[in-house]
N, C-alpha and C positions, 0 to 999 in steps of 0.2 A: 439453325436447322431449317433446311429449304426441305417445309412439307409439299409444298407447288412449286413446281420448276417447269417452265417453258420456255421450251430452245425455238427460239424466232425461225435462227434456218431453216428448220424440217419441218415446219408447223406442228411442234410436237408437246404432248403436255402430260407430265410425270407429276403422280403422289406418291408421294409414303404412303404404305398398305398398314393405315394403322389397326386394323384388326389381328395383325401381327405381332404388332408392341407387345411387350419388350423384348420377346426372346428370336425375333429375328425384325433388322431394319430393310425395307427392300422398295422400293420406288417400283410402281407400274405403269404402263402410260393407260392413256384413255384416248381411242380412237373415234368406235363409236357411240350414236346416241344412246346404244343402251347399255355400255357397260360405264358412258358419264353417269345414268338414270343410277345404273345400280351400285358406283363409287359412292356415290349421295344415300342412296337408302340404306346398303347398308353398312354404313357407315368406314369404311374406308376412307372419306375425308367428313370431315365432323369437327364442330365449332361453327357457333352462326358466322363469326367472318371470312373465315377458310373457306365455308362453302359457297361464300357468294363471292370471294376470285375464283374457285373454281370454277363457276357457274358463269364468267366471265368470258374465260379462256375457253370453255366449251363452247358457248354461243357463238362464239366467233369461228371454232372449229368447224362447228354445225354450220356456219354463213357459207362456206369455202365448199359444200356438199349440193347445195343448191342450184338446180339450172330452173333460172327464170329469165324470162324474156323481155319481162320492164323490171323496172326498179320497185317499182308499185307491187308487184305479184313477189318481187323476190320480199319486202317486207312482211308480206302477210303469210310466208312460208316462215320466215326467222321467229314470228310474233310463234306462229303450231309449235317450233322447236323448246322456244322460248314456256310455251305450258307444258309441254312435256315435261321437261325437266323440272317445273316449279312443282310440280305434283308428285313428286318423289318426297319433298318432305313440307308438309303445309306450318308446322311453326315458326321454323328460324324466317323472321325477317330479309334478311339479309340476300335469302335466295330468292325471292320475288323482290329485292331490291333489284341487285344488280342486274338480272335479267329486265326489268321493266325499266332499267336506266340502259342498258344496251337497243332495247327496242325502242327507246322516245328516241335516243340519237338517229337511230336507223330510219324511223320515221320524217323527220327535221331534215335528214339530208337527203329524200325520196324523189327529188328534183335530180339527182348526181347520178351520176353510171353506178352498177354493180361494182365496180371493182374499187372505184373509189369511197364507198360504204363500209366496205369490207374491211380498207385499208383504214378508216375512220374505227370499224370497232374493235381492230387489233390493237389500238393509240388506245381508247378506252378502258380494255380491259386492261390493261400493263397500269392505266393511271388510278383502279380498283387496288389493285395490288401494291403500286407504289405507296399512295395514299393511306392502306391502313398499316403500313409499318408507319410513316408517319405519326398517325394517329394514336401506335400501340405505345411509339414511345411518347409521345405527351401523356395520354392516358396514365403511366408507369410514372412520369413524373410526379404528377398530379396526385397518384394512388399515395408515392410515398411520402407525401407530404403527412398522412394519416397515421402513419406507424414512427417508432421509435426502434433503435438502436438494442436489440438484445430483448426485442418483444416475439409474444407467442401467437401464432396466426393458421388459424384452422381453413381449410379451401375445398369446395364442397365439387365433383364434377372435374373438368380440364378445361379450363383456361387460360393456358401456354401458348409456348412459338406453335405447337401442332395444333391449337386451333382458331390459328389467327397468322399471324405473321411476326418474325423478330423475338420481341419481350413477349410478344402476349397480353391480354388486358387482366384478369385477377392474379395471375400469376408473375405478370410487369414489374410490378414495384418491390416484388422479392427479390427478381432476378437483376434490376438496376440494382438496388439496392446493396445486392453482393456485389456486382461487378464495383462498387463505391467501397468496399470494404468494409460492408456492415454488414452485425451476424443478425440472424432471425432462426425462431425453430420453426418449422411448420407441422401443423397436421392432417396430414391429408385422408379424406377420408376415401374407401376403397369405390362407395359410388356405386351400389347395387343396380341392377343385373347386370349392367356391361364394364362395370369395374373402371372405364374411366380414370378413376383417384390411384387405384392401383398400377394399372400398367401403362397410364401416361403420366401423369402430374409426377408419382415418387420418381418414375425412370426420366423426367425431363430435370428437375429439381437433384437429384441424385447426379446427375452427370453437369450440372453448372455448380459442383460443391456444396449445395444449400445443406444443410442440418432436416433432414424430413423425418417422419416418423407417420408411417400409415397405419392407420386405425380404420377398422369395422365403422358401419356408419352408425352400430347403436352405441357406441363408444364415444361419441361426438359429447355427452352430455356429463361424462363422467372426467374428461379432462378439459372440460370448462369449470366445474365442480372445484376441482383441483386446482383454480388459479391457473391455470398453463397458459389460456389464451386471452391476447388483449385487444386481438381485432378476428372476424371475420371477413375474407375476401371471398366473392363467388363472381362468375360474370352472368351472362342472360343471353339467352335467345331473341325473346322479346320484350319491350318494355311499355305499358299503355299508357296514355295521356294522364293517369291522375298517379302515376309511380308504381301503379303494381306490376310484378317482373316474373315472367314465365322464365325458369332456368331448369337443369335436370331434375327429375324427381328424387324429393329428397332435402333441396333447397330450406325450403318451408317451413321443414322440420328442424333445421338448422337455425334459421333466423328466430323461430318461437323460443328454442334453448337458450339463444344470443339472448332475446328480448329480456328471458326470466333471470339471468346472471349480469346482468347492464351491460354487455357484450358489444359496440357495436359493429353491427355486419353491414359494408358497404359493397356495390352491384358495381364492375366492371365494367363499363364497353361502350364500343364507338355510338354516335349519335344515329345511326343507319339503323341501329338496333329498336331505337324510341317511334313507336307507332304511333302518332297524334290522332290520327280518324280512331283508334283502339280507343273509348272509352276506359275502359275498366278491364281489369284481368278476365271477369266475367265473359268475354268479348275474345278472348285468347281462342283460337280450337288448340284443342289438345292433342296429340297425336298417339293413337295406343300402337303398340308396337307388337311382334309375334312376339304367343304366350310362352314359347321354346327357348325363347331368351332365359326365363325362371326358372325353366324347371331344365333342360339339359344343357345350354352353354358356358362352356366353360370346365365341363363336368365329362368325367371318363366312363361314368351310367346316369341315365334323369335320376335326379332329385325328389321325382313326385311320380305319381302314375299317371299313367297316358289319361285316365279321362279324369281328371284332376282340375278343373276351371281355374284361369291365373286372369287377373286384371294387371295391363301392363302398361299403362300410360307412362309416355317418356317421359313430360315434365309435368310440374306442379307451378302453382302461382302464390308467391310469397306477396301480402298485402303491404300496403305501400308503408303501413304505421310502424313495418316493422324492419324496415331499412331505415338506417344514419343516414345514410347519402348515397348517391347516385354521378360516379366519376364516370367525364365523359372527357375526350380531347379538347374540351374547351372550360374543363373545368368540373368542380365537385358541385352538383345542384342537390339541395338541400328544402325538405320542407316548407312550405305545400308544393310537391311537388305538377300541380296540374300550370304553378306559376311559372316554376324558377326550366324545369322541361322545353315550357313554350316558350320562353325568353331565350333557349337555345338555337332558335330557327328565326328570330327575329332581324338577325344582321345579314 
């Protein structure tokens, strides 16, 4: 499923409008900078690594809008574009990765003509995108080494090809795993307020044949009760230097049920994701989102009445004690994780 597609020719660059999902699939392009800003916020493209290829392929868009007269000025116009966009959504890692990995290049080569920068971060951003299908299927390898054959797997959020690339990172090692001809049930949960679990994860899983079964998210505790499930998969946003993992809200609350039933729940995703200057989740900003989300989307009347106070923070931070492991493209690091983390960036 190509949720980013960029046609080189026309310098053109399409997402799937997942705020459509499931009941229409429709690709929109993104021209300018504010309808990249507003594909990011709200949430039309979504998943920490989807948004930072997008994030890629727009900067580069955004590079090609620019009249500057040195090379020096045309960077410090890329770097303005470069915070615009990062400011549309302050958690996911990923999106002030790749943007600030397009601007050190831009930077590095600030000695070179405009056009040949330009042509430098079209190469870049294609090697963002190449690179975590790469990663998604090591990652999927790696995941399923942790599961068995005819086991029960609860997945909290989307962590699919829609928000990543290919396999996907928590939802990888289901769908290798099928494509190998092995069965697994899953239970997906629906992923409150933006449903996430419902109208991605069942409809991606659903359409690669998997066995799924979506459940309410307070339902999560009642068929681990039941023996049903023998792993948790989630992926992350972000991950700090001693394991703890900013993922959707709701995570948290999952890993705690994991913990009380010996469940173990392991964190999905590329190493881009892992923040070493992030001490501690503590250190995560959190992102609250509109309270409209709660009380009327998705709904044919609100839910609540207009002056009705809703606290709506997107994700929550699952403590490090309460993750098995932590699967990245270069493997599962495991407890303490402030060691086996940093031993990641050591080579």
């Amino acid at each position: 499923m190509d949720n980013i597609r960029f046609d080189e020719a026309t310098n053109s660059l399409y997402i799937i409008d997942q705020t459509l999902l499931p009941n229409e699939e429709k690709e929109i392009l993104l021209s300018t900078a504010e309808e990249m800003y507003d594909a990011i916020k709200l949430l039309k493209v979504r998943g920490a690594p989807a948004i930072g290829i997008c994030a890629g392929y727009c900067l580069y868009l955004l590079s090609l809008k620019i009249n500057a007269e040195s090379s020096a000025d045309f960077c410090s116009e890329l770097e303005k574009s470069a915070e615009y966009l990062n400011s549309s959504r302050p958690t996911a890692v990923n999106l002030s990765w790749a943007l600030r990995r397009m601007v050190v290049l831009a930077k590095a080569n600030s000695a070179k003509p405009v056009e040949t920068i330009r042509r430098l971060l079209l190469e870049e951003a294609k090697a963002i995108h190449s690179e975590d299908i790469e990663m998604c299927r090591r990652i999927s390898e790696f995941g399923l080494t942790l599961v068995k054959d005819g086991d029960g797997i609860l997945t909290h959020c989307n962590a699919g090809p829609l928000a990543t690339s290919r396999y996907g990172t928590a939802l990888g090692p289901i769908l290798l795993g099928t494509e190998r001809g092995m069965k697994f049930h899953v239970f997906a949960d629906e992923t409150r307020p933006l449903l996430q679990g419902a109208r991605l994860t069942s409809y991606e899983l659903f359409k690669a044949g998997v066995d799924v079964t979506l459940i309410c998210d307070n339902m999560a505790n009642t068929v681990m009760r039941n023996g049903w499930v023998q792993a948790c998969f989630v992926g992350c946003d972000r991950v700090a230097a001693n394991g703890d993992t900013a993922n959707k809200i709701g995570t948290c609350g999952v890993a705690v049920l994991a913990k009380h039933y010996g469940i173990p729940l392991y964190v999905l995703g590329p190493t881009s994701t892992i923040d070493l200057n992030c001490k501690t989740g503590a250190d995560i900003k959190i992102e609250e989102r509109d309270p409209e989300e709660i009380k009327t989307m998705f709904y044919s009347k609100p839910m609540a009445l207009p002056g009705v106070k809703c606290f709506n923070p997107a994700f929550d931070v699952t403590d490090n004690e309460l993750i098995a492991g932590i699967v990245t493209q270069k493997g599962v690091c495991r407890p303490p994780y402030t060691e086996s983390l940093a031993a990641l960036f050591k080579d």
